[in-house]
C-alpha positions in Angstrom: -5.0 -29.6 29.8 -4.9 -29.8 33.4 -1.4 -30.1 33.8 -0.4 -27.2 31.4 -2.3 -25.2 33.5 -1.1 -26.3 37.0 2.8 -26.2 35.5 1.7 -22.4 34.6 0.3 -21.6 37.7 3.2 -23.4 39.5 5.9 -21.1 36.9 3.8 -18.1 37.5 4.4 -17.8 40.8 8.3 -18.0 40.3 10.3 -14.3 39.9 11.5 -14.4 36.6 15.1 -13.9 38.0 15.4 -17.1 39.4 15.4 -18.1 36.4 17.1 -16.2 34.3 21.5 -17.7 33.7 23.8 -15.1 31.7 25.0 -15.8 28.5 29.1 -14.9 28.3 31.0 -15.1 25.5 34.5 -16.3 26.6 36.0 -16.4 22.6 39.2 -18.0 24.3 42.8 -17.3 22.8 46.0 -18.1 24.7 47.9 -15.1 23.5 50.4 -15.6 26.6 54.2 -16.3 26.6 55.0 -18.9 28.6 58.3 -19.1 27.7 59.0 -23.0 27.3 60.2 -24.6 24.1 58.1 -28.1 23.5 59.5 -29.1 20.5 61.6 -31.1 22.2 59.2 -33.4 23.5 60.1 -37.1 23.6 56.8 -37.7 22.1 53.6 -36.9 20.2 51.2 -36.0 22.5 47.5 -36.2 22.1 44.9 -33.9 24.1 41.5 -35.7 24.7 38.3 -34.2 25.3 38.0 -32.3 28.4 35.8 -34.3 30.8 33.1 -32.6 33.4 32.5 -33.8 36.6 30.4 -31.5 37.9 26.8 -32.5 39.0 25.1 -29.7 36.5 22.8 -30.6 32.8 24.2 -27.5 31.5 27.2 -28.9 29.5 27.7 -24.4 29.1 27.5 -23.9 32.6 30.8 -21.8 34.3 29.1 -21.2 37.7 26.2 -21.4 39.2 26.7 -18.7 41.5 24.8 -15.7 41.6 26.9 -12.3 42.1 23.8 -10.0 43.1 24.0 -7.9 39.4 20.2 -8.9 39.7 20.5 -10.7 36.1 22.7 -14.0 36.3 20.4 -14.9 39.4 20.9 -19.1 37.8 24.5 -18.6 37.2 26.3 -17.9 34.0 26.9 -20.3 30.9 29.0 -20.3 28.0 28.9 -19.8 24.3 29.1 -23.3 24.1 30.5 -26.2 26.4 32.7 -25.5 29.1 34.8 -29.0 28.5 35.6 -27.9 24.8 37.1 -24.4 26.0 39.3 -25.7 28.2 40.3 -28.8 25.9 41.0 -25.9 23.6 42.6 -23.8 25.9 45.2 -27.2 26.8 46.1 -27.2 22.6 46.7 -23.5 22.3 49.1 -23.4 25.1 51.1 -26.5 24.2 51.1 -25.4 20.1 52.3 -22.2 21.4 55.3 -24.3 22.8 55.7 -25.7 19.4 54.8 -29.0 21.5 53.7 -32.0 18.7 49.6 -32.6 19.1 48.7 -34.9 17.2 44.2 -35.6 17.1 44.7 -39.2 18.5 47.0 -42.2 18.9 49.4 -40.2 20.6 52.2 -41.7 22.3 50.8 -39.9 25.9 47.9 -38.2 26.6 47.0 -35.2 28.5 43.4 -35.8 30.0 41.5 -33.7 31.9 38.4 -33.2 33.8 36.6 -30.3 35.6 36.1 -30.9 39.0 34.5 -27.7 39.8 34.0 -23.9 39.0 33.0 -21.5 41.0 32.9 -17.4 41.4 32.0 -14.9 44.4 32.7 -11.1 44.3 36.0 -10.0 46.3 37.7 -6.7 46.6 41.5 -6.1 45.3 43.0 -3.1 46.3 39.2 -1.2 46.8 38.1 -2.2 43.4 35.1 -5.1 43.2 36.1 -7.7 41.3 35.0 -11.4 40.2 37.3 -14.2 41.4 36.7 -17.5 39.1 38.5 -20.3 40.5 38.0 -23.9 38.2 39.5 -27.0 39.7 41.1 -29.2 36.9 42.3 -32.3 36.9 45.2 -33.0 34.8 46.8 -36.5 33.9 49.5 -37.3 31.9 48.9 -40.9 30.2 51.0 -43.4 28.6 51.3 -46.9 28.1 48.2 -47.9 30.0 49.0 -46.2 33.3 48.9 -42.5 34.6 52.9 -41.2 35.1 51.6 -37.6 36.2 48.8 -35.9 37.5 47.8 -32.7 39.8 44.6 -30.6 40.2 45.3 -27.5 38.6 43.6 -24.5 40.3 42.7 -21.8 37.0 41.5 -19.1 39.1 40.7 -15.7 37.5 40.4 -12.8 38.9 38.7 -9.4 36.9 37.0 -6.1 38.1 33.1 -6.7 37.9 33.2 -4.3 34.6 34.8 -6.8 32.8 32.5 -9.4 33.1 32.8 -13.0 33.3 33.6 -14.0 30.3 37.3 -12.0 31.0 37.5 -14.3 34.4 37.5 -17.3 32.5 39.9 -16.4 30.3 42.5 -14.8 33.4 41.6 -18.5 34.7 42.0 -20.3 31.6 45.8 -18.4 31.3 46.8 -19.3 34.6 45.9 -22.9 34.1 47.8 -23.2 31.3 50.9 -21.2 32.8 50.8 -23.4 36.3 51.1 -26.8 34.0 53.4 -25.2 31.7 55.8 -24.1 34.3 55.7 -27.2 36.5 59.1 -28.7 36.7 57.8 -32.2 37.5 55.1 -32.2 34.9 58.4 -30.9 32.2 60.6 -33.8 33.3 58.0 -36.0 32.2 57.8 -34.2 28.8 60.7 -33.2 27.8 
């Protein structure tokens, strides 16, 4: 009994802001054109789940940051994990390519791994706006060994009236579009 009350007392004393994280829906689609024809990959290619390497517990987490709106004071998560949007955002850019995914056993894989996200409020052309940058390791596996890899900077960038959730997805586009377009990363592929 003591110790519920000391935790309460201890809580009580906290502003409830500093606790309080943003939920965002991000309801990702890659409705881009990116232009490139995969069908005429070499290979079947198989896109593993995402990895995190970030040093949260909050699988949902997109940043910690806090923006000063006075609500997201402990950052802002997602409707669900961060790792399976991005996975997800890898398949719907290469199956708009036509590329051949296959669930697993594919003759390469794609891995990836966040390394970090983070946001902070910048002004474009007078207008306040959220800047998302996520660092992303990619690696293109195959046959035991790692032919190609880069760290992939999906950085998004949104007035503040869109919200969040719209920052992730501008960063989630230009991930996809700076693998996509990469001429080293296509010799390798196609």
């Amino acid at each position: 009994m003591k110790m519920k009350t000391l935790l309460f007392l201890c809580l009580s004393f906290l502003p409830l802001s500093s606790l309080a994280i943003e939920d965002v829906t991000v309801a990702y689609t890659y409705e881009g054109n990116h232009g490139v024809d995969l069908s005429s990959m070499r290979f079947t290619l198989e896109i593993p789940h995402t990895t995190d390497d970030r040093s949260s517990d909050n699988p949902r987490l997109i940043t910690s940051a806090d923006l000063g709106n006075g609500v997201a004071n402990g950052g802002y998560q997602a409707e669900s994990n961060l790792t399976s949007i991005v996975q997800d955002a890898l398949e719907q850019g290469f199956t708009k390519g036509n590329a051949k995914i296959v669930d697993n056993e594919g003759e390469m894989r794609l891995a990836s791994k966040i390394l970090n996200s983070e946001a902070t409020l910048v002004n474009r052309a007078g207008v306040e706006s959220i800047q998302l940058t996520m660092r992303i390791n990619i690696q293109l596996q195959g046959n035991g060994r790692t032919i190609w890899q880069t760290t992939l900077f999906g950085r998004g960038v949104v007035p503040t009236n869109e919200g969040m959730g719209a920052a992730v997805r501008a960063g989630l586009n230009r991930m996809i579009g700076e693998l996509i377009m990469d001429d080293y990363f296509l010799a390798e592929i196609l």
